[in-house]
Every structure is written in structure tokens, then in C-alpha cells.
C-alpha positions in Angstrom: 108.3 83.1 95.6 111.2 82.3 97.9 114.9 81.9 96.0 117.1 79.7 98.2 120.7 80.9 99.0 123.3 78.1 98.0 123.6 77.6 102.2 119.8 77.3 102.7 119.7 74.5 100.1 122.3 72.7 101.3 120.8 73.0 105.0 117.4 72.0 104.0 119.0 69.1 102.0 120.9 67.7 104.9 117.9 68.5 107.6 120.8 70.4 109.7 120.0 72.8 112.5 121.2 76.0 111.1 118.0 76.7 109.2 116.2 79.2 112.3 112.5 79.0 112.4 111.5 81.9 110.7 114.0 80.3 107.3 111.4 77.1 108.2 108.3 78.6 108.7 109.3 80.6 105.6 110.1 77.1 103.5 106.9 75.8 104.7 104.8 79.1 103.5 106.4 78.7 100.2 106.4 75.4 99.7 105.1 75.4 96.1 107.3 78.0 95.0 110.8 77.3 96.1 113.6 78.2 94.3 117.5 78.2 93.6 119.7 79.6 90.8 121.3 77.6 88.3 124.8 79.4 90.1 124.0 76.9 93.3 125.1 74.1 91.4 128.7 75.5 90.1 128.9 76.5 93.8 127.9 73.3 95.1 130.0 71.5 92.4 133.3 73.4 93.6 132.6 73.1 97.2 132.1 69.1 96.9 135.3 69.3 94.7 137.6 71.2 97.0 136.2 68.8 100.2 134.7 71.5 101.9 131.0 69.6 100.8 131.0 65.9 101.2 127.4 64.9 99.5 129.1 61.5 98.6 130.5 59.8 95.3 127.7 61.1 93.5 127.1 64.9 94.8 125.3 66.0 91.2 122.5 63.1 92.0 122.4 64.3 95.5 121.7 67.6 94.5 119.4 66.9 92.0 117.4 64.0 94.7 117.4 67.4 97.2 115.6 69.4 94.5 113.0 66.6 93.5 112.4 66.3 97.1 111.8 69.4 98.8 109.9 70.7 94.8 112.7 73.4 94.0 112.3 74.9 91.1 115.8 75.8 89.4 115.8 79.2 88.4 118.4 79.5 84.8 120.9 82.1 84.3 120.0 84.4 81.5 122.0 87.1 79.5 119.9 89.7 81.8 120.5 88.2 85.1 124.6 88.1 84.0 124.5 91.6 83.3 122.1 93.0 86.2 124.8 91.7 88.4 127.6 93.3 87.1 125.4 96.6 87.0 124.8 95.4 91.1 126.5 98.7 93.6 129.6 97.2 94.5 128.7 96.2 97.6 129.0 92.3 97.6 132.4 90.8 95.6 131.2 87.6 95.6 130.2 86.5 92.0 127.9 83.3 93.1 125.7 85.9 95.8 125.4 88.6 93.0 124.1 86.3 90.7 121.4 85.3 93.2 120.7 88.9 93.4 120.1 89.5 90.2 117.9 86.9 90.0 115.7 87.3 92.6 115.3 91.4 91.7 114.8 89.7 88.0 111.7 87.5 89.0 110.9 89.9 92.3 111.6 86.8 94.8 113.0 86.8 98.1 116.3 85.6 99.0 116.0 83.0 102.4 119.9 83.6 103.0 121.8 84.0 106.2 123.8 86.5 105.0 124.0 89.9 106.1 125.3 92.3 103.0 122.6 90.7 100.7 119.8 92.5 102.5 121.9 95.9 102.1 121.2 95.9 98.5 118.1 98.2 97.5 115.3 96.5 96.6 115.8 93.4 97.7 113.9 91.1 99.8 115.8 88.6 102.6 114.2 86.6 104.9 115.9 84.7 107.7 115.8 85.5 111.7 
């Protein structure tokens, strides 16, 4: 099972080059079993609200079309994904990336993300390059 960082869903949404191969060749391999936190749509929603996103006048319908499209499965927040990542090493500050942590050691998925202190973690799987 492959959990989507907020980036790779918005990259495979808008078909833009920044996805390498191996993230690709990855999506494709998983295709029946992609995922993304519920915490990708807060971060989504504040990035189309700040204008750092532009998905249009209706980015929640846009997000929702990108999930029906590419079969994403939207993985909730529980009460034991919130607290696994406040237990998390404080390695990454960033609330919306711990939550994806948390939830990908939670249902032992790997995280396709470009970033590089997610793969620091223990126990945690990253794909990308």
C-alpha cells in the first residue's frame, strides 16, 4: 500500500513533471491501493486559501475529481494516528508530515514523498528517486 505525500497528490493531479520515475513506476505498481491522509485536504485547503495552490473556484471538487480519478483511497485520522505523532522522535516539526507518519507506520504503508527527513524516521518506508 503506497500513502501519497500532500506534494505527490498534488503532482499526480496536475500531470506535472516533478513526479521522477521511480514515484511513477511506483504509482503504477500500486495502483489499486493508493492512498492519502485525511491531513492532505486541510493542507491542500490552506494552500489553495493562502494562493500558493490555484486548483480553481472550486479546489474541494478538484480534489475530490483527483481522488476519483487516479482511485485514492483517503486514509481518516483516528485518535491513534493523533497521538503516534506526537509520540514521533522530534525529528520533523511539521504537524501535516507527522501525521502522514503516523499513519503510514499505523497501516504499515509506504510514504511516496520527496522529502528527505521522513525517510530518517525508524521504521518507515519512503519511496521516491
Amino acid at each position: 500500500m503506497l500513502l501519497l505525500d500532500t506534494h505527490a497528490l498534488i503532482w499526480l493531479a496536475t500531470d506535472l513533471p516533478q513526479l521522477t520515475e521511480t514515484a511513477k513506476s511506483a504509482i503504477r505498481y500500486h495502483a489499486q491501493e493508493l492512498h492519502v491522509s485525511a491531513i492532505s485536504a486541510l493542507e491542500i485547503s490552506l494552500l489553495t486559501k493562502c494562493e500558493k495552490l490555484d486548483w480553481g473556484k472550486r479546489p474541494l471538487s478538484r480534489f475530490e475529481r483527483a481522488l476519483e480519478h487516479h482511485c485514492v483511497k483517503t486514509v481518516p485520522i483516528d485518535a491513534g494516528i493523533a497521538w503516534q505523532s506526537g509520540q514521533l522522535p522530534h525529528i520533523h516539526r511539521d504537524p501535516f508530515d507527522r501525521i502522514i507518519i503516523a499513519s503510514a507506520m499505523a497501516h504499515g504503508m509506504t510514504i511516496l514523498t520527496k522529502d528527505r527527513t521522513i525517510p530518517t524516521y525508524p521504521k518507515v518506508k519512503v519511496v521516491w528517486e
